[in-house]
Biotite code that builds the C-alpha atoms (Angstrom):
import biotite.structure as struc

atoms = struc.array([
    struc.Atom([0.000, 0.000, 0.000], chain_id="A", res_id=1, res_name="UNK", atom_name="CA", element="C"),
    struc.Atom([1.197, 3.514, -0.649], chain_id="A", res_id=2, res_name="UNK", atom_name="CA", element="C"),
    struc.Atom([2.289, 5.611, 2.578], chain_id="A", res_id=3, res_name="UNK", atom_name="CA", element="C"),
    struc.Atom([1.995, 9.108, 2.194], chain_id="A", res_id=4, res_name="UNK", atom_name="CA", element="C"),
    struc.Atom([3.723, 10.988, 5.007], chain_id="A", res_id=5, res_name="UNK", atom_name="CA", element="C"),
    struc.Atom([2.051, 14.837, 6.006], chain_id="A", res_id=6, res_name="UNK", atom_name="CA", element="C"),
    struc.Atom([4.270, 17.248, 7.750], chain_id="A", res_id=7, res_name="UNK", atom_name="CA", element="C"),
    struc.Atom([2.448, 20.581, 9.370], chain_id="A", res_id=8, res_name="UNK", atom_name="CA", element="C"),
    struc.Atom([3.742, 22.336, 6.034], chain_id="A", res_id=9, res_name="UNK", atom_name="CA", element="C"),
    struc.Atom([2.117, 20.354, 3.695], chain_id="A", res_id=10, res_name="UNK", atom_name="CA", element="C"),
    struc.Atom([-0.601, 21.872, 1.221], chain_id="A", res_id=11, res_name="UNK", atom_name="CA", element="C"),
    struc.Atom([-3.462, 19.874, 2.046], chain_id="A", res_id=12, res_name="UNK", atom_name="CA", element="C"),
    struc.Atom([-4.842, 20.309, -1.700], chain_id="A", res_id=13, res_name="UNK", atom_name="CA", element="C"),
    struc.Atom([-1.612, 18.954, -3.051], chain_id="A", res_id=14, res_name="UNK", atom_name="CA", element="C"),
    struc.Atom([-1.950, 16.153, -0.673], chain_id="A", res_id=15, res_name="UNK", atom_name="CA", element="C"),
    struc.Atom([-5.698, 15.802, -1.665], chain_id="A", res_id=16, res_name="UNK", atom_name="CA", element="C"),
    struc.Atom([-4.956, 15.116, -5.599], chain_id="A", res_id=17, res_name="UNK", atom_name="CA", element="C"),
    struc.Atom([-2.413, 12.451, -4.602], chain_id="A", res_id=18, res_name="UNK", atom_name="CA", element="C"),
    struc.Atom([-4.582, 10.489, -2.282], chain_id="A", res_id=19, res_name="UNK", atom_name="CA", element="C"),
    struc.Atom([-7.445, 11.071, -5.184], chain_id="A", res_id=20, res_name="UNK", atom_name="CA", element="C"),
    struc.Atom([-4.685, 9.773, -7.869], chain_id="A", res_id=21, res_name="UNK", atom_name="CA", element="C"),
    struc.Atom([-3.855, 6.782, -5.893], chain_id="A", res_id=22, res_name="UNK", atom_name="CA", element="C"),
    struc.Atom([-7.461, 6.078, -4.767], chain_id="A", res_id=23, res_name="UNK", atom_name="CA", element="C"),
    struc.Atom([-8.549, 6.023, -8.611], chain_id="A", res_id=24, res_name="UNK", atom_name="CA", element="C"),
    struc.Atom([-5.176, 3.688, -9.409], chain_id="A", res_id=25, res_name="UNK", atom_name="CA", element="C"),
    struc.Atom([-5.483, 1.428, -6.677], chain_id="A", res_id=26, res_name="UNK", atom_name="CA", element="C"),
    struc.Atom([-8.343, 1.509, -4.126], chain_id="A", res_id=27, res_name="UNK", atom_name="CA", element="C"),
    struc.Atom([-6.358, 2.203, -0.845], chain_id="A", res_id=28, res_name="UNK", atom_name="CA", element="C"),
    struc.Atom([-4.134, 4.521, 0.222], chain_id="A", res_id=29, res_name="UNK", atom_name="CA", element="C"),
    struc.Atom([-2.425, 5.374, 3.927], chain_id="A", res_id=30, res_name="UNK", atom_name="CA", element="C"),
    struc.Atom([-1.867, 8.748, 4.930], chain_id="A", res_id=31, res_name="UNK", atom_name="CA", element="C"),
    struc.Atom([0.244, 9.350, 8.001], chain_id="A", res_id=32, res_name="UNK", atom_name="CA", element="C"),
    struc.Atom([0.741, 12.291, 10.364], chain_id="A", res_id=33, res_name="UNK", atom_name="CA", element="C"),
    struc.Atom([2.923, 13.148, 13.464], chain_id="A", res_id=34, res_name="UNK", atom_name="CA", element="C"),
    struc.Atom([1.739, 15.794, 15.833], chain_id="A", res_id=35, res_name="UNK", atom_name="CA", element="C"),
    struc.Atom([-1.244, 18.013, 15.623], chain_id="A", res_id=36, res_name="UNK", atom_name="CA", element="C"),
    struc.Atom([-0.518, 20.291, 12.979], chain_id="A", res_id=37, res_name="UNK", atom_name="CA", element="C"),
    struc.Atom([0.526, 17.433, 10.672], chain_id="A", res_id=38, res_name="UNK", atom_name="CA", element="C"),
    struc.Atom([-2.277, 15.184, 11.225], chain_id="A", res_id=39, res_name="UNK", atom_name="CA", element="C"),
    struc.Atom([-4.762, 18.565, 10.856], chain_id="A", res_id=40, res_name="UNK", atom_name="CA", element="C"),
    struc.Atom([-3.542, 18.772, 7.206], chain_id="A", res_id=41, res_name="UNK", atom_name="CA", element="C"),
    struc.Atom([-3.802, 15.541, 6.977], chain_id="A", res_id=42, res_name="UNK", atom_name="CA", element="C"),
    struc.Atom([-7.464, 15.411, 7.690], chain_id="A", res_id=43, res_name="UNK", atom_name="CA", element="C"),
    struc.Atom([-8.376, 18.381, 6.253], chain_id="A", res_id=44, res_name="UNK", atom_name="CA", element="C"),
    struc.Atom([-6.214, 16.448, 2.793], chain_id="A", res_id=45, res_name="UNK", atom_name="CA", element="C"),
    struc.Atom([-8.641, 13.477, 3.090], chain_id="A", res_id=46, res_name="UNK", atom_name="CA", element="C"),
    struc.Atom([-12.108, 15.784, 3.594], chain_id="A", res_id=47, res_name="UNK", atom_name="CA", element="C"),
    struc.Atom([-10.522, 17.865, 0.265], chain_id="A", res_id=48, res_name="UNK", atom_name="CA", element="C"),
    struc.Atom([-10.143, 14.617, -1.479], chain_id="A", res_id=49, res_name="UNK", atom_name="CA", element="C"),
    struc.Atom([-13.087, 13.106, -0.947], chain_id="A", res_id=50, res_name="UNK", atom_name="CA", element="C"),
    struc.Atom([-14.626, 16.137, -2.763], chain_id="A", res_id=51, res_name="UNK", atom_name="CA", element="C"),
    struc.Atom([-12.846, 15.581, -6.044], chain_id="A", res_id=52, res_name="UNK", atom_name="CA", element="C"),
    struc.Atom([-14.077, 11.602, -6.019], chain_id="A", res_id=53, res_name="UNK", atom_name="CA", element="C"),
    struc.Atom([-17.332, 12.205, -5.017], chain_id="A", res_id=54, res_name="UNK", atom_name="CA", element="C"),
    struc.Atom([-18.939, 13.110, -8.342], chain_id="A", res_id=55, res_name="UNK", atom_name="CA", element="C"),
    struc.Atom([-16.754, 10.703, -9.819], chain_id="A", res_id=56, res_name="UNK", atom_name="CA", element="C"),
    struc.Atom([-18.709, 8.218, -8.176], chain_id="A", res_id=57, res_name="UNK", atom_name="CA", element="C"),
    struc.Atom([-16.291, 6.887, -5.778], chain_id="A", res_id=58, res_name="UNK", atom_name="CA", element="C"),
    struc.Atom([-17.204, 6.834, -2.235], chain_id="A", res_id=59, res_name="UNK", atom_name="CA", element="C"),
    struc.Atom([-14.391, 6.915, 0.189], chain_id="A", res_id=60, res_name="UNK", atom_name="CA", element="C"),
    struc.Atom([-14.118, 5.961, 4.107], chain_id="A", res_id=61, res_name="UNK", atom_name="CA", element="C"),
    struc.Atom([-11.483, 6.840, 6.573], chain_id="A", res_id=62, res_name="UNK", atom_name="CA", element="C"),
    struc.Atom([-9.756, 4.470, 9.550], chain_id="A", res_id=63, res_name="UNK", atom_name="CA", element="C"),
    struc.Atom([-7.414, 5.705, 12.126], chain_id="A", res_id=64, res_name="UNK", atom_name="CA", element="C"),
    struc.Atom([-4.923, 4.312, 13.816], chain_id="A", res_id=65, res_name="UNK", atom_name="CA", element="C"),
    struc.Atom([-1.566, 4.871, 16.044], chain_id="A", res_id=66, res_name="UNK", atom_name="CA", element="C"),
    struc.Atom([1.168, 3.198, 14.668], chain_id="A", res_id=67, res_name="UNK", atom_name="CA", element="C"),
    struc.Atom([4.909, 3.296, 15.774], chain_id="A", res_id=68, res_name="UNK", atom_name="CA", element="C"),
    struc.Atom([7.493, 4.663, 13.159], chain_id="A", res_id=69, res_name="UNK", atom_name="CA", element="C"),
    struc.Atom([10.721, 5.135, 13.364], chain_id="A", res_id=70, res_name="UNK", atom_name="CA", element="C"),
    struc.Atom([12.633, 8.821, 12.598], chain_id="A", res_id=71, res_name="UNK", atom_name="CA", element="C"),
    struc.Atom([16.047, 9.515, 12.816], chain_id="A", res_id=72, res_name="UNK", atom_name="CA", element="C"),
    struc.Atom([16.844, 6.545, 15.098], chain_id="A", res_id=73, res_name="UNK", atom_name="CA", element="C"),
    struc.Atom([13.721, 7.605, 17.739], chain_id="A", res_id=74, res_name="UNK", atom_name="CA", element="C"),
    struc.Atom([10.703, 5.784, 17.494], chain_id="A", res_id=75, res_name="UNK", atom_name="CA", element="C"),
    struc.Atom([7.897, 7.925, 17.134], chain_id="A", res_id=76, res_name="UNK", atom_name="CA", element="C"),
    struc.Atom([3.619, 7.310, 17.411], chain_id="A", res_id=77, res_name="UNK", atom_name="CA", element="C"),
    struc.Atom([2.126, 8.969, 14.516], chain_id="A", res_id=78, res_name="UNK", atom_name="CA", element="C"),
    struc.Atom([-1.633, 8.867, 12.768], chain_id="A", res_id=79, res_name="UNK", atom_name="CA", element="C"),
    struc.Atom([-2.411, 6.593, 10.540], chain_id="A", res_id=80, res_name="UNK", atom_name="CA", element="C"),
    struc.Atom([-5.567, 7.028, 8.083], chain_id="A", res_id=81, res_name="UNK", atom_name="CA", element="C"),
    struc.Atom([-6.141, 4.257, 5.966], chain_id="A", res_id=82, res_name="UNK", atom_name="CA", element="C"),
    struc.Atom([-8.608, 5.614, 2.900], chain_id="A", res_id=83, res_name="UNK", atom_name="CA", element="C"),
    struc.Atom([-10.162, 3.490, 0.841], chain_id="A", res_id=84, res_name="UNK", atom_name="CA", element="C"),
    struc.Atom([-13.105, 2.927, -1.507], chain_id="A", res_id=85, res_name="UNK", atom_name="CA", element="C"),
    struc.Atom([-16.473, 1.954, 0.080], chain_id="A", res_id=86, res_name="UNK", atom_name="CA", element="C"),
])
């Protein structure tokens, strides 16, 4: 599955057309987030992308989760959204 990793920075439109892309291509996509501000854009990414696939047809859902991940030799608990067709 495709991991898509959302810093506090990111655009949350840009994100939006590459969870769309890789929704259309393959059905499933995770997005992940660590801290507030990062896993904001992150939802506010999968709300924004849900809104181009909508008229499209294509229905999406949204399950979070903690995961561990590792970061410069620290392991770290981010988000993880896992969006996929309905």
């Amino acid at each position: 599955m495709d991991v898509l990793k959302v810093s506090s920075k990111s655009n949350p439109v840009s994100v939006a057309g590459a969870i769309a892309g890789i929704i259309r291509e393959k059905g499933k996509v995770e997005v992940q987030g660590i801290g507030a501000g990062a896993v904001n854009q992150a939802l506010k990414s999968v709300a924004v992308a849900r809104g181009y696939l909508t008229p499209g047809g294509i229905d999406i859902v949204c399950v979070p989760a903690f995961v561990s991940v590792e970061v410069n030799g620290e392991t770290k608990t981010a988000l993880k959204l896992t969006v996929e067709t309905r």
